[in-house]
N, C-alpha and C positions, 0 to 999 in steps of 0.2 A: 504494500500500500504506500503509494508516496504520499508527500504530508507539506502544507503551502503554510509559510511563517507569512503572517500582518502582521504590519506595525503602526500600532494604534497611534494618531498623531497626538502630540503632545500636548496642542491646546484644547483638542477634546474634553467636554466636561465628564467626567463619571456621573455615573449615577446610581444614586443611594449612598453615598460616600465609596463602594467598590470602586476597586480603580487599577486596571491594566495598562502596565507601559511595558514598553517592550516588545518582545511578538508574541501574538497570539498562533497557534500550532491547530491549522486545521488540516484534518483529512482532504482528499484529492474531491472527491463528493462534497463534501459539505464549501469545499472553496466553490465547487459552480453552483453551487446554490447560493453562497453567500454574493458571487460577482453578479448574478441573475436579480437577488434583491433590486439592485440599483432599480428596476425598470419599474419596481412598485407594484409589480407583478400580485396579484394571491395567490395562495397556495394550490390551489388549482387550475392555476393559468402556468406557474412556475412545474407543477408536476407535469403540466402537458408538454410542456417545453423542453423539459428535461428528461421525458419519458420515464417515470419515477411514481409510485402511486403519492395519493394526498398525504398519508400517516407518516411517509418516508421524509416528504419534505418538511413534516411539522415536526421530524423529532429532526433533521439537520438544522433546522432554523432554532430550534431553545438550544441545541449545543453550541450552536454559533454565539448566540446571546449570549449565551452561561460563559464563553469561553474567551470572551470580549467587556468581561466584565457585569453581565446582568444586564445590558443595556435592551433599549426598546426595539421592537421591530423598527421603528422611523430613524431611530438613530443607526442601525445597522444597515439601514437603506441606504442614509448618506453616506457611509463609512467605504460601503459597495461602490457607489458612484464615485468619491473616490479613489479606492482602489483600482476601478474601472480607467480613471485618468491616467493613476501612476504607469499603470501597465502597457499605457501606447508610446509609439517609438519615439518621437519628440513631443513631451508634454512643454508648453509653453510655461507652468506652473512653477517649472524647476524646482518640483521635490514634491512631499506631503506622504501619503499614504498609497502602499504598492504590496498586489502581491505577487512574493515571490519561490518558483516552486526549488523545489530542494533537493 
């Protein structure tokens, strides 16, 4: 199983007081669900997409949360998008959040 490190950006606010810095260590599945987030997708727009049933993607997305600090589905939405940034070949942003596979 290969395994995709995020790194949470720093001015990201926690939430709940949890608080992830560093990388987070996601399975190869659960990163294309987490990059697929971005689109705001539901869970069963994302299971279609991904050819995955519903149950599959709702337990990839609480381990993504759980594994990111707790945070909300809208905040992992934006986190995806960008991630989604970091990952194309010249981001104009010059940095932020990427992920990267391992």
């Amino acid at each position: 199983m290969r395994v995709v490190s995020f790194s949470v950006p720093a001015w990201f606010p926690p939430r709940g007081g949890e608080e992830v810095r560093g990388e987070a260590q996601l399975t190869e599945q659960e990163s294309a669900v987490f990059l697929c987030l971005a689109t705001g997708a539901s869970n069963a727009e994302l299971a279609g997409e991904l050819q995955l049933s519903v149950s599959t993607v709702k337990f990839h997305v609480h381990n993504i949360r759980a594994k990111l600090g707790g945070i909300s589905r809208l905040q992992a939405c934006l986190l995806a998008a960008l991630a989604r940034e970091g990952t194309r070949p010249s981001s104009p942003s010059g940095g932020g959040a990427a992920a990267v596979p391992r």
